[in-house]
Backbone as JSON, one array per atom type, in Angstrom:
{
  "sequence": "XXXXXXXXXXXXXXXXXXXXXXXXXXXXXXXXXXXXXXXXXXXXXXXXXXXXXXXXXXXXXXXXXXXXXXXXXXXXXXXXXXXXXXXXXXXXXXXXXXXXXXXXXXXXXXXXXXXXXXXXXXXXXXXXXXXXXXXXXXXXXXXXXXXXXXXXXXXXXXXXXXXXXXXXXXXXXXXXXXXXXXXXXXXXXXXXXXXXXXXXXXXXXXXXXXXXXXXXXXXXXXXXXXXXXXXXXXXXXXXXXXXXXXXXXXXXXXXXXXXXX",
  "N": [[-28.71, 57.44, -91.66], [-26.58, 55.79, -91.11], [-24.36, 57.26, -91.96], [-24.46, 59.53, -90.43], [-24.03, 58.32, -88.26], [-21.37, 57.71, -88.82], [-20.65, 60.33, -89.51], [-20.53, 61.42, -86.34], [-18.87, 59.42, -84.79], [-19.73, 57.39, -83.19], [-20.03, 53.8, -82.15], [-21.87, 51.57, -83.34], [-24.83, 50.35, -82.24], [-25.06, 47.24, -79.92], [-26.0, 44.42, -79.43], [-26.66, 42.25, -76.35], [-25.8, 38.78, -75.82], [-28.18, 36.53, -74.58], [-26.51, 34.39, -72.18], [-24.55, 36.02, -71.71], [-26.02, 38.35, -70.65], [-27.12, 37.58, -68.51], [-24.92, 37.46, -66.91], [-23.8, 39.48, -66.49], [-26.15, 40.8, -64.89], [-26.02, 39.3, -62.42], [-23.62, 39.62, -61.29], [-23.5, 42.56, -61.17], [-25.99, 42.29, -59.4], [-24.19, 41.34, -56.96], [-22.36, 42.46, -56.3], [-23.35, 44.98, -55.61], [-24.97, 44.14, -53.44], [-22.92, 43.58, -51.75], [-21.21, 45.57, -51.29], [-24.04, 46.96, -49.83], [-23.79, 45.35, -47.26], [-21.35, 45.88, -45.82], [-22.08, 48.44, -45.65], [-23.72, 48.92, -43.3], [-22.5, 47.06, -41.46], [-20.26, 49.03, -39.98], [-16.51, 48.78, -40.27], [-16.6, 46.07, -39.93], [-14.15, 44.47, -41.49], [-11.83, 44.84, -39.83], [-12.75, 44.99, -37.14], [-11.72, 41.64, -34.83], [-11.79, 38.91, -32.93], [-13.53, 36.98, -29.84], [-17.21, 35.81, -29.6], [-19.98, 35.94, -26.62], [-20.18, 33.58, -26.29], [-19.17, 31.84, -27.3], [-16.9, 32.05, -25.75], [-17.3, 30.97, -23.39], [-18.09, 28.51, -24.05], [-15.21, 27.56, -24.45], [-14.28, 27.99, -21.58], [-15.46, 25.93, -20.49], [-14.88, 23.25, -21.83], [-12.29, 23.6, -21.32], [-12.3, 23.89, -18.48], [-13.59, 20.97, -18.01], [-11.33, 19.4, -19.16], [-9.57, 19.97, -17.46], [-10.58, 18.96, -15.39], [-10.78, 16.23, -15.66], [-7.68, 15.65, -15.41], [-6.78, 16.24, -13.08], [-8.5, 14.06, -11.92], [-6.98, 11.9, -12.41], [-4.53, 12.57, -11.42], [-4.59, 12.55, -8.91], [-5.7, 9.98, -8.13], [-3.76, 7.82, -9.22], [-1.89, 9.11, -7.45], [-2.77, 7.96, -4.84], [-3.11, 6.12, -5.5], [-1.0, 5.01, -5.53], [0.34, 5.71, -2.83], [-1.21, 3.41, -1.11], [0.28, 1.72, -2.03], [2.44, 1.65, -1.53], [1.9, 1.78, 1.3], [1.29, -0.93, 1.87], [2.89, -2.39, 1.4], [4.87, -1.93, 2.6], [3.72, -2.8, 5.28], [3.85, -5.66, 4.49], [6.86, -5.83, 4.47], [7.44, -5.48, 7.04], [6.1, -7.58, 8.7], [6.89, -9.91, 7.01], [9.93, -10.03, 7.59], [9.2, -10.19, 10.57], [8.49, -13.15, 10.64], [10.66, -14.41, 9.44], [12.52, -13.81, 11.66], [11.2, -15.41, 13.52], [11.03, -17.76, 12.92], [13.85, -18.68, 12.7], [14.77, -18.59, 14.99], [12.67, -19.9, 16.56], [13.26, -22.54, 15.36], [15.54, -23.45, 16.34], [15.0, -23.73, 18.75], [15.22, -25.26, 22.32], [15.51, -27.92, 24.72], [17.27, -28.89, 27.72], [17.23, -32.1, 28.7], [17.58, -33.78, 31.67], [19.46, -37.56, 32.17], [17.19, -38.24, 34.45], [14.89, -37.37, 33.08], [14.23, -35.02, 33.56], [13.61, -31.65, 33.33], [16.56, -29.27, 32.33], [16.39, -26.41, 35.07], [17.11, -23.9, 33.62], [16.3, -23.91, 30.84], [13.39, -24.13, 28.65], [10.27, -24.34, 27.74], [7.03, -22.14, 26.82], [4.21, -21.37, 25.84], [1.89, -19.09, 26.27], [-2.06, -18.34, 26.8], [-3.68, -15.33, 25.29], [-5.99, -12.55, 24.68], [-7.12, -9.59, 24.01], [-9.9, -7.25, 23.73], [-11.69, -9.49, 22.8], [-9.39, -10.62, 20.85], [-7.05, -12.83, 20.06], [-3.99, -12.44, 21.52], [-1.26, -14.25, 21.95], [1.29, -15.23, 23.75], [4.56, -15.97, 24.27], [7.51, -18.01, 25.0], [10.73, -18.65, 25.48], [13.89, -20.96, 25.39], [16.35, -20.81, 23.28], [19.34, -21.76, 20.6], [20.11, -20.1, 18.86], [21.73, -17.22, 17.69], [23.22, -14.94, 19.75], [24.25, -11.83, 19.25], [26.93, -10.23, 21.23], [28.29, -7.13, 22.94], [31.73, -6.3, 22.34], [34.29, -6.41, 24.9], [31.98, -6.35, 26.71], [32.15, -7.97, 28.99], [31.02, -9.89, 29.18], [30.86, -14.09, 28.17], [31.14, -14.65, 25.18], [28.2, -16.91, 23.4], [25.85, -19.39, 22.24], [23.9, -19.85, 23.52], [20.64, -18.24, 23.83], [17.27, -16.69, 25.58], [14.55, -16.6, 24.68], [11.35, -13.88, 24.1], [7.89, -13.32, 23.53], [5.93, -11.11, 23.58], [3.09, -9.1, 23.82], [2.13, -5.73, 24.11], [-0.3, -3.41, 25.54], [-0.97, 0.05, 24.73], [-3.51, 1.51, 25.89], [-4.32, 4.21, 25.63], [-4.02, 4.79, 23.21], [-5.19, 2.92, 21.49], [-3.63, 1.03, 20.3], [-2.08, -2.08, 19.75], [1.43, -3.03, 20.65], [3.52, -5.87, 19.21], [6.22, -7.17, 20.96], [9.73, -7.89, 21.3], [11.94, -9.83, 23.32], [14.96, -10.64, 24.65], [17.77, -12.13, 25.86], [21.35, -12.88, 26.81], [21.71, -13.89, 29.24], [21.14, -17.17, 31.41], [18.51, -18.21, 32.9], [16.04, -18.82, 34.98], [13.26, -18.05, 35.02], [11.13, -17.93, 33.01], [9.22, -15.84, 31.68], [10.88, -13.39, 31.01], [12.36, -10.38, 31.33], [14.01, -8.71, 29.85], [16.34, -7.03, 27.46], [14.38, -5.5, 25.26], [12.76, -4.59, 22.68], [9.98, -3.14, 19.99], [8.34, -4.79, 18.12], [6.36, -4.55, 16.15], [3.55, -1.76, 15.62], [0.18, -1.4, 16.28], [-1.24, -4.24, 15.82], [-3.13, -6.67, 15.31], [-3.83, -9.31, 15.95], [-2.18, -11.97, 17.32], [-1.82, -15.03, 17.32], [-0.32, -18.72, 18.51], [-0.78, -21.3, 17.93], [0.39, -25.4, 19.31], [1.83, -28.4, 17.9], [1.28, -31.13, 19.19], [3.43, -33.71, 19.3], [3.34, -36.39, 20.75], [0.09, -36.59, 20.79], [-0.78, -35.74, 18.17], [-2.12, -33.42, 17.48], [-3.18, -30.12, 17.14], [-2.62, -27.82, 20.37], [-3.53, -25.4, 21.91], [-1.49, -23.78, 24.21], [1.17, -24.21, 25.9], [3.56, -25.57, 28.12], [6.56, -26.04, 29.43], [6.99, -26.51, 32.3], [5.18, -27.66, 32.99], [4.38, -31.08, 34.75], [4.87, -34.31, 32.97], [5.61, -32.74, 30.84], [7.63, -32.42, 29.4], [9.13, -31.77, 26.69], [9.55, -30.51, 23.81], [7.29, -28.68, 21.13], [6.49, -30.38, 18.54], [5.72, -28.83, 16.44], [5.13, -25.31, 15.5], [2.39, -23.03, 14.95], [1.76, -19.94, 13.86], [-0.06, -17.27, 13.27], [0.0, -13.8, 12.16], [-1.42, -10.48, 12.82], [-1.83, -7.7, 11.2], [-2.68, -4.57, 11.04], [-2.32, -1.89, 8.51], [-1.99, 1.04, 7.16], [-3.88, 2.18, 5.98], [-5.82, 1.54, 6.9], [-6.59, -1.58, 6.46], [-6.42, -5.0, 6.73], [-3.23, -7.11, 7.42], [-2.33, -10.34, 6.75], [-0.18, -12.76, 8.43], [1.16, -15.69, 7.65], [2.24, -19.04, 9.04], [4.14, -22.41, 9.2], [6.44, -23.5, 11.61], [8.7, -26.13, 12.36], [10.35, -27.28, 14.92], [13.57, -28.11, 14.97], [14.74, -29.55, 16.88], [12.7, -30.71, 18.03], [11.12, -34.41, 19.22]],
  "CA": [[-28.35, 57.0, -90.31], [-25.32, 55.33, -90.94], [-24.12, 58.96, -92.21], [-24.83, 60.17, -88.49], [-22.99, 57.54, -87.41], [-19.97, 58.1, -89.55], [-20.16, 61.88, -88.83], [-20.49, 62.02, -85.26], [-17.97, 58.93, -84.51], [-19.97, 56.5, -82.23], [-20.42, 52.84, -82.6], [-23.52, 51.15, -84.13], [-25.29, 49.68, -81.0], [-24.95, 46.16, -80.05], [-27.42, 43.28, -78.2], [-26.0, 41.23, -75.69], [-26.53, 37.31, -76.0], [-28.71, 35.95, -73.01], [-26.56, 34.27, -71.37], [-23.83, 37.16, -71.21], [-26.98, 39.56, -70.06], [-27.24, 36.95, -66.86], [-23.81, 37.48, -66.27], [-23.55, 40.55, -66.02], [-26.91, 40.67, -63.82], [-25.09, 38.46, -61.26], [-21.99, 40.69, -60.51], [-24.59, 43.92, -60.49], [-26.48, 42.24, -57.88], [-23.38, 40.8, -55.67], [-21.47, 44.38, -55.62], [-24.77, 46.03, -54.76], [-25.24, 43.09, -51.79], [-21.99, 43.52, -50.37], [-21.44, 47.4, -50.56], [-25.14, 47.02, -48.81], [-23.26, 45.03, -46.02], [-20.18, 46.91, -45.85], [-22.31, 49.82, -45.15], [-24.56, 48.42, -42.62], [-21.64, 46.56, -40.1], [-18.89, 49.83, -40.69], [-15.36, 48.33, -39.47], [-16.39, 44.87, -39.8], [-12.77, 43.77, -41.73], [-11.03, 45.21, -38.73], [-12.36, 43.59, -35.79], [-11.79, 40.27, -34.58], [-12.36, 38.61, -31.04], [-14.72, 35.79, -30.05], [-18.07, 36.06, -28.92], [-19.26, 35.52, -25.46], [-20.7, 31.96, -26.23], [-17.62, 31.04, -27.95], [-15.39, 31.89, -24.94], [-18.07, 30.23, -22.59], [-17.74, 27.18, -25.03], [-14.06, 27.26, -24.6], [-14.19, 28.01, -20.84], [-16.59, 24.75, -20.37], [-14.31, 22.18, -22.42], [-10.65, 23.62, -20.42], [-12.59, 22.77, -17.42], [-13.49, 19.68, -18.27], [-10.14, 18.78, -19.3], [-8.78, 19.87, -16.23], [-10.85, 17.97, -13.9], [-10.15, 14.6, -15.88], [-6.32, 15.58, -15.46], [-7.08, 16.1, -11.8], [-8.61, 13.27, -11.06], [-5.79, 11.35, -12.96], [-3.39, 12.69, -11.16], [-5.75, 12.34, -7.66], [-6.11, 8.23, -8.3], [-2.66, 7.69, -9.28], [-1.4, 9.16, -6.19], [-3.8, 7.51, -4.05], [-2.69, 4.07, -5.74], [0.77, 4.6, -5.39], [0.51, 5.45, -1.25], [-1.5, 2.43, -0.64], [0.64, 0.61, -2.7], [3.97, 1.83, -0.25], [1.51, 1.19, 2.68], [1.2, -1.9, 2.26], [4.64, -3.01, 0.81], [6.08, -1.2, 4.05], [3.61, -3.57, 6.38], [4.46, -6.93, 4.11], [8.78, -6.05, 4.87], [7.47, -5.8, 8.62], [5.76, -8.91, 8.53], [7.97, -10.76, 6.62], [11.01, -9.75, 8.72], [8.83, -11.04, 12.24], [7.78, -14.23, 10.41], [11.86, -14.84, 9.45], [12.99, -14.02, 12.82], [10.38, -16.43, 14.5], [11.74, -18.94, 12.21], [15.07, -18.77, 12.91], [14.56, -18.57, 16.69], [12.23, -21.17, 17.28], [13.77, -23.75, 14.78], [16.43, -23.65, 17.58], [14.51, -23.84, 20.37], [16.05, -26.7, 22.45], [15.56, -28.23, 26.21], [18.01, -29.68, 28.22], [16.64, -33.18, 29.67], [18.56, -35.14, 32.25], [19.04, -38.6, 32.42], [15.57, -38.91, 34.35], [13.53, -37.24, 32.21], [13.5, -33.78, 34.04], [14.52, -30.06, 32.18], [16.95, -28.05, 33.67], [15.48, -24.88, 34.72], [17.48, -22.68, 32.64], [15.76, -24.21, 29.65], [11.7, -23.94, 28.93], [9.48, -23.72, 26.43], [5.95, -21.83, 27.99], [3.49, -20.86, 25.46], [0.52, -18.62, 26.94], [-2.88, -17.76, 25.32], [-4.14, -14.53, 25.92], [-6.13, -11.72, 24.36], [-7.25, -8.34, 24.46], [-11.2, -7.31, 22.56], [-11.45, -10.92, 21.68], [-8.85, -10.75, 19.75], [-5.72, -13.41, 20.46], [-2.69, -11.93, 21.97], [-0.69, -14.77, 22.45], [2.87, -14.93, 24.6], [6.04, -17.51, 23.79], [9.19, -17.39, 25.85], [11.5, -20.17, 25.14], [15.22, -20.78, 24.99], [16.77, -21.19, 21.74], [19.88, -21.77, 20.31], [20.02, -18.98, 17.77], [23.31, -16.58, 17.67], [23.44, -13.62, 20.23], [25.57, -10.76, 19.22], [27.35, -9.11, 22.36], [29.49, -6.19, 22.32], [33.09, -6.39, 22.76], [34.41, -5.59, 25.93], [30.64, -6.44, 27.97], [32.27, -9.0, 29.85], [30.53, -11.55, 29.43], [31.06, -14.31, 27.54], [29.61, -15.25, 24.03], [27.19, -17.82, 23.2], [24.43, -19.59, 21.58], [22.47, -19.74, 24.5], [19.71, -17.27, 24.22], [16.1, -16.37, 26.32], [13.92, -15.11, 24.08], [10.76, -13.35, 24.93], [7.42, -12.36, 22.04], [4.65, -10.55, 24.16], [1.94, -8.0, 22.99], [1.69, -5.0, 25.01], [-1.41, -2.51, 24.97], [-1.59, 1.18, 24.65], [-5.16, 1.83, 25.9], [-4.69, 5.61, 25.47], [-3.74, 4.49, 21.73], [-5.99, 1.73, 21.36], [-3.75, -0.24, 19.66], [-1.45, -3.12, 20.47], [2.59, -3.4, 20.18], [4.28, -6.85, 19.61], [7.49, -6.86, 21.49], [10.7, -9.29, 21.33], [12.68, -10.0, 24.23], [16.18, -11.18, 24.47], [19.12, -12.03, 26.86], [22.02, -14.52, 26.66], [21.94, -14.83, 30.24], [20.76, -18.46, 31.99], [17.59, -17.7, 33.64], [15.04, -19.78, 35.46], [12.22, -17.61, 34.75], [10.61, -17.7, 31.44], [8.46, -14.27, 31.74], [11.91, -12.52, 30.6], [12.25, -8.9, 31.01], [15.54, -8.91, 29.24], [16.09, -6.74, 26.25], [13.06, -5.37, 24.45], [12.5, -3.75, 21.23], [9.13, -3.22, 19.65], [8.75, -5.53, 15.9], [5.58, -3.66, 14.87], [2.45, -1.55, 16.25], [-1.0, -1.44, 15.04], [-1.14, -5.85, 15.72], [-4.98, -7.18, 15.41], [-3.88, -10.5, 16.9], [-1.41, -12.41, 17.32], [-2.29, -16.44, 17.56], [0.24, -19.51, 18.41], [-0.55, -23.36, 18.45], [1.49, -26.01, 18.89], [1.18, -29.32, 17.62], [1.92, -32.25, 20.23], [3.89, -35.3, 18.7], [2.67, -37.69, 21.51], [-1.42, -36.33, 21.14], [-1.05, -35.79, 16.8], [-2.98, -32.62, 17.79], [-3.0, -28.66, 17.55], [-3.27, -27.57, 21.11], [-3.6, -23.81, 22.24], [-1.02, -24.05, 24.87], [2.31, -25.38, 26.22], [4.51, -25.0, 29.37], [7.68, -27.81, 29.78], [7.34, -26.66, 33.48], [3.95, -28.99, 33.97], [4.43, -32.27, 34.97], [4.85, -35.02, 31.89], [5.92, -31.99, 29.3], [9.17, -32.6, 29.57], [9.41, -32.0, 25.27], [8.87, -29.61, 22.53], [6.16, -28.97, 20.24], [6.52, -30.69, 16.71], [6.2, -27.33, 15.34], [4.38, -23.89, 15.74], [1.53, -22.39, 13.94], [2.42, -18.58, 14.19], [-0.78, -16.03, 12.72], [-0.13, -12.59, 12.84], [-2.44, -9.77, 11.62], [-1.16, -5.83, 11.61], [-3.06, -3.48, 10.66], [-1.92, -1.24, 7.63], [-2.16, 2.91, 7.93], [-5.08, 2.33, 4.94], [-7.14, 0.36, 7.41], [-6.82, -2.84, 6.21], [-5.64, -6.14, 8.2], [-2.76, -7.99, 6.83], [-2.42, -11.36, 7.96], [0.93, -13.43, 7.86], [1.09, -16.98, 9.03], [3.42, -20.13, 8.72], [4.02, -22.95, 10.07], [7.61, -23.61, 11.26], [9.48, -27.26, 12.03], [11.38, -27.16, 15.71], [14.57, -29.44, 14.77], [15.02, -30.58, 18.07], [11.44, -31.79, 18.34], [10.93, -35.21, 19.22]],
  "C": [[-26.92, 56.57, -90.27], [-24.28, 56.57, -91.15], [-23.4, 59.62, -90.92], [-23.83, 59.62, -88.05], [-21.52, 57.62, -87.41], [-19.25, 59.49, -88.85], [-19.7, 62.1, -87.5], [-19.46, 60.72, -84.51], [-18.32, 57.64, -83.58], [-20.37, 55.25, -83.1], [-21.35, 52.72, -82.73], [-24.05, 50.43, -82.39], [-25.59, 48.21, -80.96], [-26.09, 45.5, -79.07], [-26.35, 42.74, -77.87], [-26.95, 39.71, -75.79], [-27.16, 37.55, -74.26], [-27.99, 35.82, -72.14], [-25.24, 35.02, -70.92], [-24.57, 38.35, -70.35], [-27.02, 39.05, -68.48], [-25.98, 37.24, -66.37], [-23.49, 38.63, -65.53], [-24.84, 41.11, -64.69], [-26.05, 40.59, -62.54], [-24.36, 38.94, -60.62], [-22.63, 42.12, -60.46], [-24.86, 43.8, -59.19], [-25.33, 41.75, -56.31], [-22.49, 42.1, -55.34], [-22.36, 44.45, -54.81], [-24.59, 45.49, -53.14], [-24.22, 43.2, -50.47], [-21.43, 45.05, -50.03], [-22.72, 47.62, -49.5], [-24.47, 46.96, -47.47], [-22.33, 45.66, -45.53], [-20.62, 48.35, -45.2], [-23.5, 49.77, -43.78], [-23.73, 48.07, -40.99], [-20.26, 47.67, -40.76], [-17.84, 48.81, -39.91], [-15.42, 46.93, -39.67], [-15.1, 43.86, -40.44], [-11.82, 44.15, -40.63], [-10.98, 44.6, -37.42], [-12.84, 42.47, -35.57], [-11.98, 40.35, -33.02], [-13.08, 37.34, -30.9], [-15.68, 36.2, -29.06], [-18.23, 35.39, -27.28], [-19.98, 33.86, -25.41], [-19.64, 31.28, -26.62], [-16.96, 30.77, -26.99], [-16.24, 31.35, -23.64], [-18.07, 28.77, -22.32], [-16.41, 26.46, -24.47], [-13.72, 26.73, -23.04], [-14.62, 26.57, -20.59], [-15.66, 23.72, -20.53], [-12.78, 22.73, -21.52], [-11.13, 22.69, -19.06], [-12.87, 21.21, -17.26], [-12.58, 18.88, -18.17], [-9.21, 18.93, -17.92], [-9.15, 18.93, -14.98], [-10.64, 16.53, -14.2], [-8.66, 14.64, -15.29], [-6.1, 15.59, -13.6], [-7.42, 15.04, -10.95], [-7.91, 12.01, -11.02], [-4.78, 11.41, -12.12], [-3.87, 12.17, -9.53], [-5.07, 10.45, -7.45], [-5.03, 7.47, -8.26], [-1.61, 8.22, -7.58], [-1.42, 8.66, -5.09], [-3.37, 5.66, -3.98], [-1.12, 3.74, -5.18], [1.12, 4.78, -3.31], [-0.2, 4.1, -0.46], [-0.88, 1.67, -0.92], [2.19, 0.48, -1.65], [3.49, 0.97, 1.16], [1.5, -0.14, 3.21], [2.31, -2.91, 2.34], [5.1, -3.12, 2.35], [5.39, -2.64, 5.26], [3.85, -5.08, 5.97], [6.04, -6.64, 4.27], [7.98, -6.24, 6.27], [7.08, -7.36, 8.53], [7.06, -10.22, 8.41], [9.12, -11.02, 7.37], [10.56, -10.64, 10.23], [8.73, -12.48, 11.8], [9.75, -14.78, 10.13], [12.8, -15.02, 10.64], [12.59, -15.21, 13.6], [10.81, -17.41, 14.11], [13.42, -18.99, 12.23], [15.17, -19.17, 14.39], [14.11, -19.9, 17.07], [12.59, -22.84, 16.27], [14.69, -24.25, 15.54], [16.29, -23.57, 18.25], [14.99, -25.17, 20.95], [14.99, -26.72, 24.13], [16.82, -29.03, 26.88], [17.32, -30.58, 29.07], [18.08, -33.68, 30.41], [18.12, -36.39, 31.93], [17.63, -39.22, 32.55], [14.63, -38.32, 34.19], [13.59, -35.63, 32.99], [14.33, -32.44, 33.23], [15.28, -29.4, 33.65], [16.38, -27.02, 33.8], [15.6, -23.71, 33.95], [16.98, -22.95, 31.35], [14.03, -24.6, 29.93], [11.2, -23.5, 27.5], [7.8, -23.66, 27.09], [5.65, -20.87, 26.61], [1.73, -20.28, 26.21], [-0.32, -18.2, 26.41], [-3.26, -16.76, 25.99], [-5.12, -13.84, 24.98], [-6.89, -9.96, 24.64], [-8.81, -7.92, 22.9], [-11.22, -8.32, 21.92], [-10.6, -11.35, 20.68], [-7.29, -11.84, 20.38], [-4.65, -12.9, 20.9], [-1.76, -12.73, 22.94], [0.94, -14.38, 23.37], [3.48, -16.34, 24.47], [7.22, -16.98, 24.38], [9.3, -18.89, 25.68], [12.96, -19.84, 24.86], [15.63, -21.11, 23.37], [18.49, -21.35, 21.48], [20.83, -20.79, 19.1], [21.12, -17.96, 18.64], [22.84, -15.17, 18.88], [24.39, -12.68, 20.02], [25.67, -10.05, 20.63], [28.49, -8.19, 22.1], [30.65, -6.59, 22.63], [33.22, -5.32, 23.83], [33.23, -5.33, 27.3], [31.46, -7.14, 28.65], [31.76, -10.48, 30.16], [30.72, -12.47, 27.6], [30.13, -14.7, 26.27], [28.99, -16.53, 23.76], [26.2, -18.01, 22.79], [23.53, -19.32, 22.0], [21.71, -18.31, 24.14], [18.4, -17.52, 24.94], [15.81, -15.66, 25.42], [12.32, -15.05, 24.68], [9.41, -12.86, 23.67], [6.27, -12.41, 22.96], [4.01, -9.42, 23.56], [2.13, -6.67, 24.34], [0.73, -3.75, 24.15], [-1.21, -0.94, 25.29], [-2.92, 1.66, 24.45], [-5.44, 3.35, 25.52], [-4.92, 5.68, 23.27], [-4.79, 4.02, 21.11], [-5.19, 1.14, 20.31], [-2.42, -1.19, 20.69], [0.19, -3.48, 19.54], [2.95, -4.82, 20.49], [5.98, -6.63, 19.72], [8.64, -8.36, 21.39], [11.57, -9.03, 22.19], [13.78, -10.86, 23.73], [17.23, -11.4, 25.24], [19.09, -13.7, 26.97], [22.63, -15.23, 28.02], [21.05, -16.21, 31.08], [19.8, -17.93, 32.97], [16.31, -18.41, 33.74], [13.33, -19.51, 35.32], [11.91, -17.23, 33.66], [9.31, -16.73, 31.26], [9.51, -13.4, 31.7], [11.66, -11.21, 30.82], [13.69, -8.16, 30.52], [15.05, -7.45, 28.2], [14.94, -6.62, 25.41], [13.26, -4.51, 23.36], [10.92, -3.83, 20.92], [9.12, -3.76, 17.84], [7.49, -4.29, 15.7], [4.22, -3.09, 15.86], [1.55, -1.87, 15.27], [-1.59, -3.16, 14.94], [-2.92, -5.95, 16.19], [-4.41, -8.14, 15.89], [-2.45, -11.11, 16.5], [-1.53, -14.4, 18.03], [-1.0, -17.29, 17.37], [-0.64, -20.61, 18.89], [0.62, -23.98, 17.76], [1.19, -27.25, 18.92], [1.69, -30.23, 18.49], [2.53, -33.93, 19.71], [3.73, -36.26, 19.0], [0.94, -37.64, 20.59], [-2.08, -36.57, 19.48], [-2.0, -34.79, 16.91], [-2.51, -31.44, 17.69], [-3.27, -28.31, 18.73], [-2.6, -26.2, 21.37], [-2.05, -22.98, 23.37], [-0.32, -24.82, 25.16], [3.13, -24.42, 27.11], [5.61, -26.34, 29.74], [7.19, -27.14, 31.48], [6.39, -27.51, 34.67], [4.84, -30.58, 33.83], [4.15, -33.04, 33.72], [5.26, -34.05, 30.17], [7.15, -31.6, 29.32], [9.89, -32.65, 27.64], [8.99, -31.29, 24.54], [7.97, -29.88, 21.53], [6.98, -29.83, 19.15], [7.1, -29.45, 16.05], [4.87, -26.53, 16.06], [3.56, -23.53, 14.96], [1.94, -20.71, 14.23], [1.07, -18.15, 12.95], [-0.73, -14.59, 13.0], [-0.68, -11.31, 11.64], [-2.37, -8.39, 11.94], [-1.99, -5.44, 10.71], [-2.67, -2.28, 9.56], [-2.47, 0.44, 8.22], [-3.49, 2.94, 6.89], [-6.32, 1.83, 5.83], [-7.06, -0.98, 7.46], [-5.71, -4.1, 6.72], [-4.96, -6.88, 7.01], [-2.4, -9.42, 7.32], [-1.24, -12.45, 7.41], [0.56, -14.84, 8.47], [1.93, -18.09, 8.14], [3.78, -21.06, 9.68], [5.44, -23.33, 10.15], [7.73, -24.85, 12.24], [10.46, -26.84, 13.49], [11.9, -28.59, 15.46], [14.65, -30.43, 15.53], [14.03, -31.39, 18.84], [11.65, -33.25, 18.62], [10.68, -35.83, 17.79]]
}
């Protein structure tokens, strides 16, 4: 045998250990497995893509993200116009509540000797309203600066007539407060002088005035009755505008006439 072997040139035949025989098993069966597959899905190293649950998946979670970013941006916008709206009706406010205080801190009367006002001077608070709601009226002289133009003719002075009535737009339904003005001497304190409008949109508008004889808030005052020959103490002034959001803002203050008693 070994002869044979010699002669004809081939090796003697060998055993494989165990656990070289498993080895080689192993990589038999995983070729086999994946030439199987290979021949089963042809092309499958070629194409890519995503299925349609994947891009369903994907679709699902963009939306998502977009409607948070939406309603982000929504809320924020929303905050920031109420936040103008209201700013814008606290400058109005503020502005009527500084004027009124300037004005009626210099409200005056002229008494004579025996006790009586001249007529060009008056202080005539009226209560009124409109849907239960207050819509007071104040005309009173004051002392507070009038600008006139150069070249009106007439001359300048402290003296002013001023004038703060409500008027209604029923077609509107709402209610403008108006300010009157003129620096001429005038016996009638229902002014129709100079008007401007301070602000529309006014839910009420409430004055009392406190009486320095009585130690009282009362609703009402006219120097042109008999024994009211004297200015309030001071003024309560509430006023409540309406915002473009809906909602009622409500200013109020109480202001100090100098020339009070």
């Amino acid at each position: 045998m070994g002869k044979l072997s010699r002669l004809s040139g081939a090796e003697p035949c060998r055993v494989l250990p165990d656990h070289a025989y498993k080895k080689v098993r192993q990589k038999v069966s995983s070729d086999v497995l994946r030439q199987t597959t290979d021949a089963a899905t042809p092309g499958r190293d070629t194409i890519t893509g995503f299925t349609l649950l994947e891009t369903l998946i994907a679709m699902s979670i963009l939306a998502i993200i977009m409607t948070f970013v939406y309603l982000s941006f929504f809320t924020a916008f929303k905050a920031k116009s109420y936040v103008e709206h209201r700013n814008e009706v606290y400058q109005i406010g503020n502005q009527i509540m500084f004027h009124l205080k300037r004005e009626l801190s210099s409200a005056f009367l002229d008494v004579t000797p025996a006790g009586t006002i001249a007529p060009y001077t008056y202080f005539v608070g009226i209560k009124d309203k409109w849907n239960d709601n207050p819509m007071d009226k104040l005309f009173f002289t004051t002392l507070s600066h009038v600008d006139i133009p150069m070249g009106s003719g007439v001359a300048g002075s402290d003296y002013a007539a001023i004038g703060y009535d409500t008027q209604m737009n029923r077609d509107k339904n709402v209610v403008y407060l108006v300010h009157r003005e003129t620096p001429f001497f005038t016996s009638e304190p229902l002014i129709q002088g100079t008007g401007f409008v301070l602000t529309r949109s006014v839910v009420s508008f409430a004055l009392y005035y406190f009486d320095p004889n009585s130690k009282q808030w009362v609703n009402e005052w006219d120097t042109r009755l008999q024994g009211m020959n004297y200015l309030p103490y001071a003024v309560l002034v509430q006023l409540v505008i309406k915002d473009k959001n809906g909602a009622d803002v409500t200013f109020r203050q109480i202001i100090r006439l100098r020339m009070a008693q």
